[in-house]
C-alpha positions as CSV (number, residue, x, y, z in Angstrom):
1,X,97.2,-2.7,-15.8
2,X,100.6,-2.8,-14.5
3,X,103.5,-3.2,-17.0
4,X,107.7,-4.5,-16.7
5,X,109.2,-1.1,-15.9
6,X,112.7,-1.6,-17.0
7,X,114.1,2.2,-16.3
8,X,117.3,2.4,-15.1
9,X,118.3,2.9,-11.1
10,X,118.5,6.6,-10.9
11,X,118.6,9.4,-7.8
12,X,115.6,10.7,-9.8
13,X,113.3,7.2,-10.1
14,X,114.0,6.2,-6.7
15,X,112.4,9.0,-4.8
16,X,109.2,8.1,-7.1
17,X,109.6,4.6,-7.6
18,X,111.5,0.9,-7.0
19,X,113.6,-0.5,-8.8
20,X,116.5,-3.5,-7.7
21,X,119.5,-1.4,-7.0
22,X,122.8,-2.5,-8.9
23,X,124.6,-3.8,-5.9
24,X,126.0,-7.3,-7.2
25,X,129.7,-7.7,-5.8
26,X,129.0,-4.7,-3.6
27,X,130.7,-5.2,-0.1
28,X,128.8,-3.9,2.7
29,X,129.9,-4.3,6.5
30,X,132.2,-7.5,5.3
31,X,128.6,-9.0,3.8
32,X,128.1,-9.7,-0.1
33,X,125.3,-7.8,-1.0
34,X,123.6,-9.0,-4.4
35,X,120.6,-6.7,-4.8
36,X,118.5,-4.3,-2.6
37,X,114.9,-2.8,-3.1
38,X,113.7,0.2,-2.6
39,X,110.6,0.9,-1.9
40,X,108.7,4.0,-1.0
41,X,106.7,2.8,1.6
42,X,107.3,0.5,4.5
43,X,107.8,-3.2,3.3
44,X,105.5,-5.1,5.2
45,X,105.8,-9.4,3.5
46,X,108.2,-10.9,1.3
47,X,107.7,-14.0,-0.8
48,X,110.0,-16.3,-3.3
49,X,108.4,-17.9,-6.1
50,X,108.2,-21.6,-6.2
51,X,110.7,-22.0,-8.7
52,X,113.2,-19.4,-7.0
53,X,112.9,-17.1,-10.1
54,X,110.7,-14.2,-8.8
55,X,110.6,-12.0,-5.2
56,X,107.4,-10.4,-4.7
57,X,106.9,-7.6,-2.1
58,X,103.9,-5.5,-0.3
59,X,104.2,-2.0,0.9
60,X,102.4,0.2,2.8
61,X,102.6,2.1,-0.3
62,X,99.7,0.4,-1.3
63,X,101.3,-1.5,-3.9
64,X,103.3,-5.0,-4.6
65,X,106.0,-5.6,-6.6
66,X,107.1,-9.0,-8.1
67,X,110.6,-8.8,-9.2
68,X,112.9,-11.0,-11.4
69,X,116.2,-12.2,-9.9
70,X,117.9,-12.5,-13.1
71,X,117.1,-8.8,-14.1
72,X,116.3,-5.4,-13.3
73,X,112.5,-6.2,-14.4
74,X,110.1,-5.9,-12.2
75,X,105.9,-5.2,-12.4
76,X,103.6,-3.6,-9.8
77,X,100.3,-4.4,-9.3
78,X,98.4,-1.1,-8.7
79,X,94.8,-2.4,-7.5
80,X,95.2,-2.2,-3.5
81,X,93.9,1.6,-2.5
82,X,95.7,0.6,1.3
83,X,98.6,-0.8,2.7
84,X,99.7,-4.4,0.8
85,X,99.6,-6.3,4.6
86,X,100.5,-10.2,2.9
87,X,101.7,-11.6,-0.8
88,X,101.7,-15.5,-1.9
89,X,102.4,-17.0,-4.5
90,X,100.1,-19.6,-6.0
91,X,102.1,-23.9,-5.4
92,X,102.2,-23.6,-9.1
93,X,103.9,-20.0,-9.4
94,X,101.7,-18.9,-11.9
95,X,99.4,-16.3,-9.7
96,X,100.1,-13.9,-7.0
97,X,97.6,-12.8,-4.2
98,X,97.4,-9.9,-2.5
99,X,95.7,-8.7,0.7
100,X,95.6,-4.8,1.6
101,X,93.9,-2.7,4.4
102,X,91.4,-1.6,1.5
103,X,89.6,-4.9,3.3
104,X,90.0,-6.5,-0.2
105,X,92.3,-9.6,-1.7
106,X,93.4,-10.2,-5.5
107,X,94.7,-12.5,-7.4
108,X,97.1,-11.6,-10.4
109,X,99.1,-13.2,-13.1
110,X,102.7,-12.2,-12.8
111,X,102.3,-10.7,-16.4
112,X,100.1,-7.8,-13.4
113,X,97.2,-8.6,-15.2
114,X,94.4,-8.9,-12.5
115,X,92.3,-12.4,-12.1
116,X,90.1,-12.1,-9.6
117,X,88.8,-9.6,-6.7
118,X,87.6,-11.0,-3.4
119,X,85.5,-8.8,-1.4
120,X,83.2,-9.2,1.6
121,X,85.7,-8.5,4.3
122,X,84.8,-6.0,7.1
123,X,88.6,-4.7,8.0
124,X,91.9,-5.6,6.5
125,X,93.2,-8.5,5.1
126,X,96.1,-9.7,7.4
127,X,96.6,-13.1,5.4
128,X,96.1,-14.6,2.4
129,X,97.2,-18.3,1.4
130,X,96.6,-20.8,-1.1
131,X,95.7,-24.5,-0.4
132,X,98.3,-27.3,-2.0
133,X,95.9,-28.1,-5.0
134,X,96.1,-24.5,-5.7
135,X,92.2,-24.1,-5.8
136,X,91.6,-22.3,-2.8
137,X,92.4,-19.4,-1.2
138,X,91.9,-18.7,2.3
139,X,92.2,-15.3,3.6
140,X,92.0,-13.7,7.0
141,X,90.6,-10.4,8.7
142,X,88.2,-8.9,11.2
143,X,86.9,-11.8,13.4
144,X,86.6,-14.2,10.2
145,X,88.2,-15.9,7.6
146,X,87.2,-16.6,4.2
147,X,87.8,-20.0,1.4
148,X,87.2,-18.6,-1.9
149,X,87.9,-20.3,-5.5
150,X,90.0,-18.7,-7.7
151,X,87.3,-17.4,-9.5
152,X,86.5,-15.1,-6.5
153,X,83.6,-16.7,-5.5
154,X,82.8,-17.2,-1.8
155,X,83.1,-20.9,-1.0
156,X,82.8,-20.7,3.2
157,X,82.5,-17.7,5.7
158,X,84.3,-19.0,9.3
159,X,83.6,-17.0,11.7
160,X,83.8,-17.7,15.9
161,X,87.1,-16.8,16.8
162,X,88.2,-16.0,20.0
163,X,90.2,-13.0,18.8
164,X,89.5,-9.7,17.1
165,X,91.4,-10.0,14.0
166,X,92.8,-13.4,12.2
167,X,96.0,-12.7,12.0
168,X,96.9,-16.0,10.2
169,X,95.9,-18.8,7.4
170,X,97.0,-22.1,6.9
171,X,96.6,-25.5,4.4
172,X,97.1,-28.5,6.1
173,X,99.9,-30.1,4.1
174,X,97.6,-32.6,2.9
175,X,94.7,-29.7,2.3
176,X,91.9,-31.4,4.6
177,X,92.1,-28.7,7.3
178,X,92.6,-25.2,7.2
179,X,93.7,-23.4,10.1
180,X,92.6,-19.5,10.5
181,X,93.6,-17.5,14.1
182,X,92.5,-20.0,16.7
183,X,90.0,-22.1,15.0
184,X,90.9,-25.6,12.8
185,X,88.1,-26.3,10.2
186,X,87.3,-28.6,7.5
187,X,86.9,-27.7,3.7
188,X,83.2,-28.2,4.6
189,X,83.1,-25.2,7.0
190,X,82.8,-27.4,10.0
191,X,84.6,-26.3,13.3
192,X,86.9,-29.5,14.5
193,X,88.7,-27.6,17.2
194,X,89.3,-24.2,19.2
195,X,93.3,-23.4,20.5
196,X,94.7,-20.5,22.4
197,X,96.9,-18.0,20.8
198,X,96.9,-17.3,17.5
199,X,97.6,-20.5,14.8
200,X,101.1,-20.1,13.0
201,X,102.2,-22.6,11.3
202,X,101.1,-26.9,10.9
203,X,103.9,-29.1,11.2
204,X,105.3,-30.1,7.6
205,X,104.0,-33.7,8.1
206,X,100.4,-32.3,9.3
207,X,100.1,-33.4,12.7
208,X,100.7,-30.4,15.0
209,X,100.2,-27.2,14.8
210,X,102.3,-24.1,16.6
211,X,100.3,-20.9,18.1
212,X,102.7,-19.1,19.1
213,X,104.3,-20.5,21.9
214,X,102.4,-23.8,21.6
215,X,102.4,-26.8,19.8
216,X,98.9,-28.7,19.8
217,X,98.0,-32.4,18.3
218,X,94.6,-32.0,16.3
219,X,92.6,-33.2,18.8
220,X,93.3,-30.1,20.4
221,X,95.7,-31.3,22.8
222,X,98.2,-29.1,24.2
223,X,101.8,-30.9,23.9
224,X,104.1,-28.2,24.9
225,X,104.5,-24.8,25.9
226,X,107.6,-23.0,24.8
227,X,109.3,-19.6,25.5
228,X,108.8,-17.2,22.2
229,X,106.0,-15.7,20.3
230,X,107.5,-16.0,16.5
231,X,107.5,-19.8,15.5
232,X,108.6,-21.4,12.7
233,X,109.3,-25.8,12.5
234,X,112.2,-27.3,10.8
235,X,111.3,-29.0,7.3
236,X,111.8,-32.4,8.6
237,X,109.4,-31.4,11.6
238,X,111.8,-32.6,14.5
239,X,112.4,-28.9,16.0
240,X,110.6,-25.7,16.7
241,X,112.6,-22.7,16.9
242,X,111.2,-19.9,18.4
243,X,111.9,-15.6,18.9
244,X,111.0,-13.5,21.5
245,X,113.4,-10.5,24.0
246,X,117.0,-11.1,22.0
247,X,117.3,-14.0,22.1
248,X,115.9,-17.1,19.6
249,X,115.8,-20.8,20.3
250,X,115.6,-24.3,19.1
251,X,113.6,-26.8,21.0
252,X,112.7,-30.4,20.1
253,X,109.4,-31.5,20.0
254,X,108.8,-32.7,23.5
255,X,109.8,-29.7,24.8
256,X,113.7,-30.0,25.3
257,X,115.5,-26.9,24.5
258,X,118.5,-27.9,22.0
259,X,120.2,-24.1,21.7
260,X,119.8,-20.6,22.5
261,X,121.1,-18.6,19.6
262,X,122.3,-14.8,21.4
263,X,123.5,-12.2,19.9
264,X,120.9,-9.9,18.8
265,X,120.7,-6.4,20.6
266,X,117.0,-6.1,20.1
267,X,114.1,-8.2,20.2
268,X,113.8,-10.9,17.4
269,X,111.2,-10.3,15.0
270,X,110.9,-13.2,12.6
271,X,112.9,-16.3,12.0
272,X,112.9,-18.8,9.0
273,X,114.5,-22.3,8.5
274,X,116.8,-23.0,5.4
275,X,114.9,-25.2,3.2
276,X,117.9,-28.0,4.0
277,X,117.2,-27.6,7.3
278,X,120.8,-26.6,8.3
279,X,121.0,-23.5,9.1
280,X,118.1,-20.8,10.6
281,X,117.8,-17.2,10.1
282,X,116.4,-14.1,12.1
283,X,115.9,-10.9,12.1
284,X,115.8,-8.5,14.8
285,X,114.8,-4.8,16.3
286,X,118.7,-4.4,16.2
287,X,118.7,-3.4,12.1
288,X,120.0,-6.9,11.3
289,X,119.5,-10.6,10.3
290,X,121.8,-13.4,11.3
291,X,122.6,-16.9,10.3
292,X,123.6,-19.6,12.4
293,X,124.5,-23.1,11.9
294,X,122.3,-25.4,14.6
295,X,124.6,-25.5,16.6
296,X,123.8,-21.8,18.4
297,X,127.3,-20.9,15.8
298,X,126.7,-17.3,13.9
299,X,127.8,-17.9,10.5
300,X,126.7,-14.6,9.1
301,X,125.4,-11.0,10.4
302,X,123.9,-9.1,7.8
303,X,124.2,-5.4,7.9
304,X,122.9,-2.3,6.6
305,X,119.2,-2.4,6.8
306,X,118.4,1.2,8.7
307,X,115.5,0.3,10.8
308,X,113.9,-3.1,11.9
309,X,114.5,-6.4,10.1
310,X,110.6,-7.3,10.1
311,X,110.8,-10.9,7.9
312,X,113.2,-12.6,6.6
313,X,112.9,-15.4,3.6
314,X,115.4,-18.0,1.8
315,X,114.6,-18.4,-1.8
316,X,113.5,-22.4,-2.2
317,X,117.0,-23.5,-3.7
318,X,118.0,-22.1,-0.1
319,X,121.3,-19.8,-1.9
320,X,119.7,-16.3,-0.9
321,X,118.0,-14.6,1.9
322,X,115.8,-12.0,1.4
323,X,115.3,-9.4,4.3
324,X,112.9,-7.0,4.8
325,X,112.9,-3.7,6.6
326,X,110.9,-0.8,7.5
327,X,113.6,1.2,6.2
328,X,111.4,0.6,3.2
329,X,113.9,-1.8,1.4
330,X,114.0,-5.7,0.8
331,X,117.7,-7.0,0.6
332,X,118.9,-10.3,-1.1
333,X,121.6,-11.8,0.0
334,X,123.6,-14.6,-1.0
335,X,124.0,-17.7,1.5
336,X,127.4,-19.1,1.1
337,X,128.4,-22.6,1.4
338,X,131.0,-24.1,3.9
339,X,133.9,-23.7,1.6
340,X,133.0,-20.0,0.6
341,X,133.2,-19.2,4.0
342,X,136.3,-20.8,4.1
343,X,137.9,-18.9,1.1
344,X,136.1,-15.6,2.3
345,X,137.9,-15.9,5.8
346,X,141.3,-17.1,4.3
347,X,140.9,-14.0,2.3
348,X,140.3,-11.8,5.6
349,X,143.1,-13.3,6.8
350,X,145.4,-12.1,4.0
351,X,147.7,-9.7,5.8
352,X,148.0,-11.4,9.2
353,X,149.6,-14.3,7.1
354,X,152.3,-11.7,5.7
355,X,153.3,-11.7,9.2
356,X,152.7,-15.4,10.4
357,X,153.4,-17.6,7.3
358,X,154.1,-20.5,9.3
359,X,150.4,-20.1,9.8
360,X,149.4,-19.9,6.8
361,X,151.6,-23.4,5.9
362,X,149.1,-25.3,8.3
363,X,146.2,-24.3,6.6
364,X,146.3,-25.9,2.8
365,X,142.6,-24.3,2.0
366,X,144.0,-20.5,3.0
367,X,147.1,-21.7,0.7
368,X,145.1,-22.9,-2.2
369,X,142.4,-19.8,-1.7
370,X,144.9,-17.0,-2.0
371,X,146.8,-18.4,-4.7
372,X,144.0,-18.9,-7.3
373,X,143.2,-15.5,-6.5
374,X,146.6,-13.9,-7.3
């Protein structure tokens, strides 16, 4: 079974293996950079523990990684035989479930230590989620989905979708429903309703549900259409925000767009709200992720990723952002509060006040900032 690897970030381990990279302090492209993963595959998910203690990762190189934010620790989980598609962690943080091309899920212990094995699926497992009891898990593949215990027993077999693969699983927030591609079912196995596109994400208070570019009521209802294909809603449910071409917006629920946040130089690939609600981030085509206020403000661009940003995460205390790339590495970054902007940019500002001190007099924050730092 897989083991804590604790060897040191060498030239020599990371062409065979991943380990963080000692990058804490480390400036990049005016961006604080605290840690950076490398893998040797293609990162394909990224997930933060419920307590904000733990990243875990999946790879096309067939294997995920769960790693400790306080330390260089981190164990892989060496069961998958294919590409690691999706990771979750269990609501209680105690298990981690996989799903992998090898048309297989697992569930581990985040000692690596593997639980249980579900098997049955005809292609690969695109998704795998737990419900909020954590006694379920739902998974997704082929034309079907699947509700399992935890024991890897097969609990119900869904199948009828409109699509070929089921590219997404859902809980209801209140775990009576479980939504899988297009399709809404009870625990029971029971079909309650059909949509079109493919099921992202229910509302946090359980009443709607986005696919894609549409948000439904449960009766099946269609509400609103919107323009995007990547949705996520805001924790206290009130907007959508949406990515698609360059450019990502934020709309209210009855179809209103609030702002268009531009910028980006590629298409947007993913975009995830703050768990405060206050700011949103994306990622992009274009090598980076951004953070905006929502007001359509940037408040950060972060750089150095070497191909496309493909998800981007905050941890649940909502202080880092994790990015993940197919450059094959997952980046961490910290998500600085108003007044460590403020310092940070009084700090740019450093020499230009040299030359314009009577500027530098009307701003008591710069003043106090550059002094404590002398």
């Amino acid at each position: 079974m897989a083991k804590f690897n604790d060897s040191k970030p060498n030239d020599e381990n990371l062409s065979t293996f991943s380990t963080w990279e000692r990058v804490s302090d480390y400036e990049e492209e005016d961006q604080v950079l605290m840690k950076s993963i490398r893998h040797p595959g293609t990162v394909e998910s990224v997930a933060f523990s419920p307590d904000g203690k733990y990243l875990a990762t999946g790879s096309n190189d067939n294997i995920a990684r769960l790693w400790s934010l306080q330390s260089h620790f981190f164990v892989e989980f060496k069961k998958d035989k294919d590409n690691v598609e999706s990771v979750a962690f269990s609501p209680d943080g105690k298990y981690l479930a996989t799903g992998s091309w090898s048309k297989t899920a697992h569930l581990w212990d985040l000692q690596g230590n593997l639980i249980a094995e579900f098997n049955g699926h005809r292609s690969w497992v695109r998704s795998v989620a737990f419900s909020p009891d954590g006694k379920y898990l739902a998974t997704g593949s082929d034309k079907t989905a699947y509700l399992w215990d935890l024991q890897g027993n097969l609990i119900r077999e869904l199948k009828g979708h409109n699509s070929e693969y089921v590219r997404s699983v859902a809980f209801s927030p209140d775990g009576k429903y479980l939504a899988t591609g297009s399709s809404v079912w009870d625990l029971k196995g029971n079909l309650l309703r059909k949509f079109t596109g493919h099921i992202v994400a229910f509302s946090p208070d359980g009443k709607y549900l986005a696919t894609g570019s549409s948000v439904w009521d449960l009766k099946g209802n269609l509400l609103r259409k919107f323009t995007g294909r990547i949705v996520a809603f805001s924790p206290d449910g009130k907007y959508l925000a949406t990515g698609s071409d360059k450019t990502a917006r934020l709309w209210d629920l009855q179809g209103n767009l609030v702002v268009e946040f531009k910028g980006h130089r590629s298409f947007v690939m993913s975009v995830a709200f703050s768990p405060d609600g206050q700011y949103l981030a994306t990622g992009s085509d274009d090598n980076t992720a951004r953070l905006w206020d929502l007001q359509g403000n940037l408040i950060a661009e972060f750089k150095g990723h070497k191909d496309d940003v493909k998800s981007v995460a905050f941890s649940p205390d909502g202080k880092y952002l994790a990015t993940g790339s197919w450059d094959k590495t997952v980046r961490l970054w910290p998500i600085e509060d108003l007044d460590a902007l403020l310092v940070r940019g009084c700090h740019w500002l450093k020499d230009y006040f040299v030359s314009h001190p009577r500027d530098l007099q009307e701003l008591p924050v710069c003043q106090q900032a550059l002094k404590t730092s002398r």
